[in-house]
C-alpha positions as CSV (number, residue, x, y, z in Angstrom):
1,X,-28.6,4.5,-22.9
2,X,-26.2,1.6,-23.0
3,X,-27.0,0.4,-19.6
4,X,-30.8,0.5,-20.4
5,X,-29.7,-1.5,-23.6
6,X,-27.8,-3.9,-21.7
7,X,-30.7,-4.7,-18.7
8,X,-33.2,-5.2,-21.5
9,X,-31.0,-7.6,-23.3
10,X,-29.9,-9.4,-20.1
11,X,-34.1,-9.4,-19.2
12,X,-34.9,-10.7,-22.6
13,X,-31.7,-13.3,-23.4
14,X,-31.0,-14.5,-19.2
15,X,-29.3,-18.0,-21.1
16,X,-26.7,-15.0,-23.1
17,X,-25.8,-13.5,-20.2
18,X,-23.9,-14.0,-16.6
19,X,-25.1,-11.5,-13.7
20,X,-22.9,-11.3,-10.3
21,X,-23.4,-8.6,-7.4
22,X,-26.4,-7.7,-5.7
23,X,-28.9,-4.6,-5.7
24,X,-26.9,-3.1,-2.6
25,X,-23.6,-3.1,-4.6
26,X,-24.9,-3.0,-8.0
27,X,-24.8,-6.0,-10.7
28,X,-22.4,-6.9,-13.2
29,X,-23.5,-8.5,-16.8
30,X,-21.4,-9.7,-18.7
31,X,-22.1,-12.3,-21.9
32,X,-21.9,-15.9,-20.5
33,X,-18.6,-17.3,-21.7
34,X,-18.4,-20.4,-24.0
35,X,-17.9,-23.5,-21.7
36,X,-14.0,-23.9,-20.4
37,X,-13.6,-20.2,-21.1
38,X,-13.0,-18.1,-18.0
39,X,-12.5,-13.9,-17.7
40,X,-8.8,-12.8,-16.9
41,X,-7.4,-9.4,-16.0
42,X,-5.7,-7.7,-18.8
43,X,-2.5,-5.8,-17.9
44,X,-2.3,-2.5,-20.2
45,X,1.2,-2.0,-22.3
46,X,4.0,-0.6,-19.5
47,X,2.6,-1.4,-16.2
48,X,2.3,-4.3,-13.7
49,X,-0.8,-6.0,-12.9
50,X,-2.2,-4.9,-9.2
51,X,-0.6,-6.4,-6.7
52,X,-3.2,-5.4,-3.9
53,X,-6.5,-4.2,-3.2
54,X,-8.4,-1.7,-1.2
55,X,-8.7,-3.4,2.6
56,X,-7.6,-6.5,2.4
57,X,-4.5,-9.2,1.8
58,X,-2.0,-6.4,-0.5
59,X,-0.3,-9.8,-1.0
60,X,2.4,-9.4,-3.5
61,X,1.1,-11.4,-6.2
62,X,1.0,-10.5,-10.1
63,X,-1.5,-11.6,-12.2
64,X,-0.6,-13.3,-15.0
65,X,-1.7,-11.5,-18.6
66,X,-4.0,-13.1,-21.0
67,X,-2.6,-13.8,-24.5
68,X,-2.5,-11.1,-26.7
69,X,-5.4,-10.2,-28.0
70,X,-7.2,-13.0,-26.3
71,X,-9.2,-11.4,-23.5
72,X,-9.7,-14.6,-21.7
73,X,-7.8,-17.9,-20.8
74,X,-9.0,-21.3,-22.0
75,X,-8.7,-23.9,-19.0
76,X,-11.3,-26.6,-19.3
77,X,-10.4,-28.1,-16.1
78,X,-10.2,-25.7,-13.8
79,X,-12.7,-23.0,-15.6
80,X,-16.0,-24.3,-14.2
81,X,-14.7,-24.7,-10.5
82,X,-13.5,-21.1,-10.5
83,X,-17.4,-20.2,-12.3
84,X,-18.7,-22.0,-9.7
85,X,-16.3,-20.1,-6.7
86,X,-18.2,-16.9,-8.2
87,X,-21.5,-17.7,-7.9
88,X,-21.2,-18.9,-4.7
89,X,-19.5,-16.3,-3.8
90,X,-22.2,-13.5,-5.3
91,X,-24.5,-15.9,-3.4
92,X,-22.5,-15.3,0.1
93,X,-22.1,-11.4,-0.5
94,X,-24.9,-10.0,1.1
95,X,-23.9,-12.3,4.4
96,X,-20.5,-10.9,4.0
97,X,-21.1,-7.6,3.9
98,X,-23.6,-8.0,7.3
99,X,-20.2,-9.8,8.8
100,X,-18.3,-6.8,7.4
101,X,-20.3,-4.5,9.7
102,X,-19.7,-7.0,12.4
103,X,-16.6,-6.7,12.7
104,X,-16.1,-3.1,11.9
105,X,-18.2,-2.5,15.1
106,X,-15.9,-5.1,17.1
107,X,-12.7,-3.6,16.1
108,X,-14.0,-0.3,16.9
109,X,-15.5,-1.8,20.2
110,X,-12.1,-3.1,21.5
111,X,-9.7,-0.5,20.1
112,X,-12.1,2.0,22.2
113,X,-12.1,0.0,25.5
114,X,-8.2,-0.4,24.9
115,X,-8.1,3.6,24.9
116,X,-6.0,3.7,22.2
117,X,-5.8,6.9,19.6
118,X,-6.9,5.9,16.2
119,X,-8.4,8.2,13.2
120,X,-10.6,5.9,11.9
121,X,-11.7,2.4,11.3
122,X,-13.9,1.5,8.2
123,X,-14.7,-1.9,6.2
124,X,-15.9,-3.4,3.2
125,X,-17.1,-7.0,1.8
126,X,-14.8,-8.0,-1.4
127,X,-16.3,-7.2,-4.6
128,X,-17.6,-10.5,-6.6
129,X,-16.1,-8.5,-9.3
130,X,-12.7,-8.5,-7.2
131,X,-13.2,-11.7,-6.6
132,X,-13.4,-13.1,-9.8
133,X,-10.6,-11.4,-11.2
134,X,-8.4,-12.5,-7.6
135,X,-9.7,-15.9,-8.3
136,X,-8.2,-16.1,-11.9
137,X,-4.7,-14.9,-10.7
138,X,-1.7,-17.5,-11.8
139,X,1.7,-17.9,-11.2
140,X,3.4,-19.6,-13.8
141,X,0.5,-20.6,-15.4
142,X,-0.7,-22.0,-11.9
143,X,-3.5,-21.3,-10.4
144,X,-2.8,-19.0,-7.5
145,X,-6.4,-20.5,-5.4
146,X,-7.2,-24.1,-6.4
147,X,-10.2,-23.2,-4.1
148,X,-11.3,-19.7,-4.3
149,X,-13.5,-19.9,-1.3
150,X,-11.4,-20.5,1.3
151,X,-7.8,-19.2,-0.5
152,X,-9.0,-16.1,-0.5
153,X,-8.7,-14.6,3.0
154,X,-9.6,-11.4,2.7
155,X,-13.3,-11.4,1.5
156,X,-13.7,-9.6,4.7
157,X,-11.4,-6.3,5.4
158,X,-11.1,-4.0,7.9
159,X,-8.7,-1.1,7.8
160,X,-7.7,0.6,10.9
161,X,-5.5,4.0,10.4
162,X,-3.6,5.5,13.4
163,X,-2.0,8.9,14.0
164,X,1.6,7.5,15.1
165,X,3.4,4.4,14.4
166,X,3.7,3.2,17.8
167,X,0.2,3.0,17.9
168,X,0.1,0.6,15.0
169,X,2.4,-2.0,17.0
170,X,-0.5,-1.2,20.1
171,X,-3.5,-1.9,18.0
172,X,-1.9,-5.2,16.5
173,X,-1.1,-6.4,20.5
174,X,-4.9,-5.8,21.3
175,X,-5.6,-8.0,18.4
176,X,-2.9,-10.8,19.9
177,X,-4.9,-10.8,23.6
178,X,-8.7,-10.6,22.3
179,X,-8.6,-12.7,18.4
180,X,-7.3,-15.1,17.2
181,X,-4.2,-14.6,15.1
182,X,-3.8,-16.8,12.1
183,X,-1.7,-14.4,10.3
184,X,0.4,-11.2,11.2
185,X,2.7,-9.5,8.4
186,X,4.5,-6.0,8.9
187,X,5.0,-5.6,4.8
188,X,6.6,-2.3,6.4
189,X,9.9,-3.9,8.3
190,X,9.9,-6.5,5.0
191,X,10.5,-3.4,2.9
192,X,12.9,-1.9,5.0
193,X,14.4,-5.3,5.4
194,X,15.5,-5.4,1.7
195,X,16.7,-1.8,2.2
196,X,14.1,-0.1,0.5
197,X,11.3,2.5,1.4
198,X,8.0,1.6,-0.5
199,X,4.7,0.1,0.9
200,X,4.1,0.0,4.9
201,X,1.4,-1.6,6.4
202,X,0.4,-4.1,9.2
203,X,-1.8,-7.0,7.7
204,X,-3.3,-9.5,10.5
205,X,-5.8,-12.0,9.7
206,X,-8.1,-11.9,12.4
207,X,-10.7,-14.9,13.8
208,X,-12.8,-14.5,16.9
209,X,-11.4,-16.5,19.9
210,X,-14.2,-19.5,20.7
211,X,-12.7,-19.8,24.2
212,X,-13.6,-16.2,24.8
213,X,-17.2,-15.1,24.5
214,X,-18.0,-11.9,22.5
215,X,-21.5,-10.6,22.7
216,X,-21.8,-8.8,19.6
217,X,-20.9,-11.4,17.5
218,X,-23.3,-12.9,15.2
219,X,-23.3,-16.9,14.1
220,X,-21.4,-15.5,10.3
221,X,-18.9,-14.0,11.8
222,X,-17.7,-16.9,13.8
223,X,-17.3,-18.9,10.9
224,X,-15.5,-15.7,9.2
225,X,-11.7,-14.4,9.0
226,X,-11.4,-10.5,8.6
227,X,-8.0,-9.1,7.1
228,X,-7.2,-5.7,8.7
229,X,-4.8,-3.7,7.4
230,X,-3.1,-1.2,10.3
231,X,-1.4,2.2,9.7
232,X,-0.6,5.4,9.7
233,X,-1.9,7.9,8.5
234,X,1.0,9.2,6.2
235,X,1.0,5.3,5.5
236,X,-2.2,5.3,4.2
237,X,-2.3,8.3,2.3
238,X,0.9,6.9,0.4
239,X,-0.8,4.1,-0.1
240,X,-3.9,5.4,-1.7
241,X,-2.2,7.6,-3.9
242,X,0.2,5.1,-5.1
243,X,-2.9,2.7,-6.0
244,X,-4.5,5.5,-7.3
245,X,-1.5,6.7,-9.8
246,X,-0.3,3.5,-10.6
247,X,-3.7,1.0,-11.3
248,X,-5.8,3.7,-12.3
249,X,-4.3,5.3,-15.2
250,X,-2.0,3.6,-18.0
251,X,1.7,5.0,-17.0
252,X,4.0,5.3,-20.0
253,X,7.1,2.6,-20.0
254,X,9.5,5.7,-20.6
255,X,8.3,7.3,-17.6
256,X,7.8,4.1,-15.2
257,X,11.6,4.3,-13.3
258,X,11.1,7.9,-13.0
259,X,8.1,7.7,-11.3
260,X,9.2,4.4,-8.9
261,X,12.3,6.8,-8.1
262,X,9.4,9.4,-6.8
263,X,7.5,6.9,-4.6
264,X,10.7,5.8,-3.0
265,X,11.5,9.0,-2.3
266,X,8.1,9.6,-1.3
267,X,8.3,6.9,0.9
268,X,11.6,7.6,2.8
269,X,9.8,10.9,3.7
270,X,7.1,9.8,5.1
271,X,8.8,7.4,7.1
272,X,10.4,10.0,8.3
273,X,7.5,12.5,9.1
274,X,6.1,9.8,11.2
275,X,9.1,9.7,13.5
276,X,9.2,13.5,14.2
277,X,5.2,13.2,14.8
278,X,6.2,10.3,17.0
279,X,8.8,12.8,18.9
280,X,6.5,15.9,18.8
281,X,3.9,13.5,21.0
282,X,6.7,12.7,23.5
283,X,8.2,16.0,24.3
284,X,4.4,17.4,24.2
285,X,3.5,14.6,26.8
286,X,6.5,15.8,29.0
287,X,5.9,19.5,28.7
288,X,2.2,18.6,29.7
289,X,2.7,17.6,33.5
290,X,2.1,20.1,35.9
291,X,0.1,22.5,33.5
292,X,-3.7,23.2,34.3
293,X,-5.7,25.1,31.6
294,X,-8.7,27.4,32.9
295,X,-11.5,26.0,33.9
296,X,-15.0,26.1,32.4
297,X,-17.4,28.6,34.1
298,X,-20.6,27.3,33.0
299,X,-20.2,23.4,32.4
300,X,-19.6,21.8,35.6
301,X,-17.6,18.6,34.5
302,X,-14.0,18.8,34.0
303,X,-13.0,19.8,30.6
304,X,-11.4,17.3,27.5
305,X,-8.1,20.0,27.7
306,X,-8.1,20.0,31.4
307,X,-8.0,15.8,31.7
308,X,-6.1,15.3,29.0
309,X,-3.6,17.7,30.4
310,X,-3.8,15.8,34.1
311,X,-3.6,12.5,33.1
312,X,-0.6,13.1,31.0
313,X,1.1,14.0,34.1
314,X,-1.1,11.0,36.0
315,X,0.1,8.6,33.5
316,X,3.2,9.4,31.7
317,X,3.9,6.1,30.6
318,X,0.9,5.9,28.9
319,X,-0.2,7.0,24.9
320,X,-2.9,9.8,24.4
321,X,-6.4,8.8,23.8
322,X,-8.6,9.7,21.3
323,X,-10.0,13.3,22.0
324,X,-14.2,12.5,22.1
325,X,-13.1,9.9,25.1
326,X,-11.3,12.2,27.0
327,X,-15.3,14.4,27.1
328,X,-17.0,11.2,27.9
329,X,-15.0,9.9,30.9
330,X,-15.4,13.5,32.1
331,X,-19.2,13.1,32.0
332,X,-18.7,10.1,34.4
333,X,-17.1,11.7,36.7
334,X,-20.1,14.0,36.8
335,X,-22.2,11.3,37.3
336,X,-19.5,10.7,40.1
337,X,-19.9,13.9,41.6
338,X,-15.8,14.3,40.7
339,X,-16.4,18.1,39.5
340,X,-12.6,19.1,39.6
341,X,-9.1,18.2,39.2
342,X,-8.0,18.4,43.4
343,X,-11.0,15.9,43.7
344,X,-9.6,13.5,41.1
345,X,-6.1,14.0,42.2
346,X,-7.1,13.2,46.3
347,X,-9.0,10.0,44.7
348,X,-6.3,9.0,42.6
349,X,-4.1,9.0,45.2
350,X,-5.5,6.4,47.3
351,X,-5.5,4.0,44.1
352,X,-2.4,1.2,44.1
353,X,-2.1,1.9,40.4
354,X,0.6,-1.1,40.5
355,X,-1.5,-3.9,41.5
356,X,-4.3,-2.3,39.2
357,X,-1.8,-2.9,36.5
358,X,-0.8,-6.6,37.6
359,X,-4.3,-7.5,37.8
360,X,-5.8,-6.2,34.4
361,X,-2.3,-7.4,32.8
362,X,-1.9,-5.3,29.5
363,X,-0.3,-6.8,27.0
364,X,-0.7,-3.1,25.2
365,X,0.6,0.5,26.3
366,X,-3.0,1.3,27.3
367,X,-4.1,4.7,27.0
368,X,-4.8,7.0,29.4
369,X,-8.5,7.5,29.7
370,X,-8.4,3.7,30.2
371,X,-6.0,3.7,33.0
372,X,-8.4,6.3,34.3
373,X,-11.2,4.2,33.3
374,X,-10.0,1.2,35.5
375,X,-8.8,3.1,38.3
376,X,-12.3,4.3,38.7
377,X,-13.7,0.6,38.3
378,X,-11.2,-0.4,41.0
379,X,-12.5,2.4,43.1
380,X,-16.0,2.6,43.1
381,X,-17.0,-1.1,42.1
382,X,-20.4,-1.5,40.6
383,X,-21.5,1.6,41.4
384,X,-19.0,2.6,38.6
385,X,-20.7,0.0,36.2
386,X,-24.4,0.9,37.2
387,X,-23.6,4.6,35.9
388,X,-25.8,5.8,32.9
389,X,-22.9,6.5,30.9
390,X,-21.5,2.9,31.2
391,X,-24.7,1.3,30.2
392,X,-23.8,0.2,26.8
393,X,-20.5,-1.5,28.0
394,X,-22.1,-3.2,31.5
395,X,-21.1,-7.2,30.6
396,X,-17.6,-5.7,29.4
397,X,-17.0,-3.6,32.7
398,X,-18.5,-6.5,35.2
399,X,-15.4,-9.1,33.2
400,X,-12.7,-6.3,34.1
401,X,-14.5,-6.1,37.6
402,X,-13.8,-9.3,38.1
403,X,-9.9,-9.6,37.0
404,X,-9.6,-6.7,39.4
405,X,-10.9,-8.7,42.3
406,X,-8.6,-11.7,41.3
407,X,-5.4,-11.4,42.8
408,X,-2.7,-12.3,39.6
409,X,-1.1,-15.7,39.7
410,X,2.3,-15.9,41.4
């Protein structure tokens, strides 16, 4: 009822009210503020403002509260650039959240071709509502962005959360070789810096490289940043609970240092939890060599156990993969006619996995089914790209192709 109440009014009085969002996100509607008055985000009695948001900066910020009682901040000077910011930036959104997509798919796209293990990789497109209120944000009495629109760096975010910690450090070096780095903070080692457990999380602001060409990119997201947070999962579900708890729900000042001393503690265990899974992977990646599971009666190709088994033992050195990969590389060696594990061993033996690795040059600990993966392009040359399963990635294979004919510079 109120909603349809509020729609009509908006329909029937557009000069009382302000509308941001879109149909896709929804709309906001708010009464249109008297000139040089400007929203602000109140802070409820016995908690801190946020201090980060969903995928994007987490910077460390606190917003400063509006005068009791007041609700907004009067500003004359700086209240209509910051109304302007908005609508401009409610303007953009729908752009934003194409770009979003964009770079979801690209971070996906090189993460996969990197073989790294990762659970999951989603995005969003900053509120306008978010916005607004980050927009507004002071520090004593300051305006935190004199210009909205290009202070705030993380209108775009992508979050990336990985099994193991190690492979935080891998995703963030596969970022270095194939973006452009403008900004790269480990809020993790800052914590533990100061001594403390709390928040960890890898934040890189990302742009894409105009000396290197990438095909899915559209026109927006070349003129874009994306901020992608990287971690754990134990990170991340810390994380989310502690935004959850803590911004969600008014928390009682008599119960505020209890519930800090709970986090920490938390915290610390997590941290540790992601070690011993670290050191459960290691001594399951030793114990793997030399072991060969059953194979499949009725499917010919060679199965995800059996290669991930073998090429733990091919490629110690190098991290697991994520398990859907480990079925598709097995269908191109199908496609290869490469039906068992002696066959794959005899081939693999005649590769110079050394050179392979001097030519292609990882900066990253790649994973093992793209060791495989190259060792196969090095092998069997554009037959290898030509092959059904390989045609969505043919412009991607034919540049590693290439490296791989180049001897590397002395």
């Amino acid at each position: 009822m109120v909603c349809a109440y509020v729609a009509r009014f908006a329909h029937l009085r557009p000069d009382a009210t302000t509308t941001y969002g879109d149909l896709a996100t929804g709309y906001v509607v708010t009464p249109t503020l008297p000139a040089g008055h400007v929203p602000t985000v109140r802070v409820p009695r016995g908690r801190e403002a946020p201090t980060s948001e969903g995928a994007g900066e987490g910077d460390a910020h606190r917003t400063e509260a509006a005068a009791p009682g007041s609700g907004v901040v009067t500003d004359p000077a700086t209240a209509e650039p910051v109304r302007r910011a908005v609508r401009t930036y409610a303007e953009r959104h729908p752009a934003l959240q194409e770009a979003t997509e964009g770079f979801v798919g690209l971070v996906t796209t090189l993460l996969d071709d990197a073989g790294i293990n990762y659970l999951s990789v989603t995005g969003r497109a900053k509120s306008v509502a978010s916005f607004a209120a980050k927009a507004e944000r002071r520090v004593d009495g300051v305006r935190l962005y004199p210009d909205p629109l290009t202070g705030i760096t993380d209108q775009v975010g992508v979050r990336v959360v990985t099994y193991l910690h190690s492979d935080v450090a891998a995703v963030a070096d596969v970022f270095a070789d194939q973006l452009r780095i403008l900004d790269d903070r480990d809020l993790g080692e800052e914590t533990a810096r100061e001594g403390r457990f709390g928040y960890a999380s890898r934040h890189v602001l990302v742009a894409l490289d105009p000396e290197r060409p990438t095909p899915a990119a559209t026109g927006r997201m070349r003129e874009l940043t994306a901020s992608v947070q990287v971690r754990t999962v134990l990170q991340h579900a810390w994380a989310e609970f502690e935004h959850d708890i803590r911004y969600k729900g008014t928390i009682p000042a008599e119960h505020a240092p209890d519930l800090d001393r709970r986090f920490t503690l938390a915290a610390g265990l997590l941290e540790l939890a992601d070690r011993e899974f670290s050191a459960i992977r290691d001594r399951l990646q030793e114990s793997m060599t030399g072991q060969h599971p059953e194979p499949d009666a009725v499917d010919p190709r060679i199965s995800a156990q059996e290669l991930a088994t073998f090429l733990a033992g091919q490629y110690a050195d190098a991290g697991w993969s994520r398990t859907d990969h480990y079925a598709w590389i097995s269908g191109l060696l199908l496609e290869l006619a490469i039906v068992s594990l002696d066959e794959l061993a005899a081939l693999l033996a005649s590769v110079d996995s050394t050179a392979i690795h001097a030519r292609m040059g990882y900066r990253y600990p790649a994973g093992a089914v793209r060791r495989l993966d190259d060792a196969l392009l090095a092998v069997f040359g554009e037959r290898y790209v030509e092959l059904h399963g390989n045609a969505h990635r043919v412009p991607l294979l034919r540049t590693r192709l290439e490296r791989l004919r180049t001897p590397p510079e002395a």
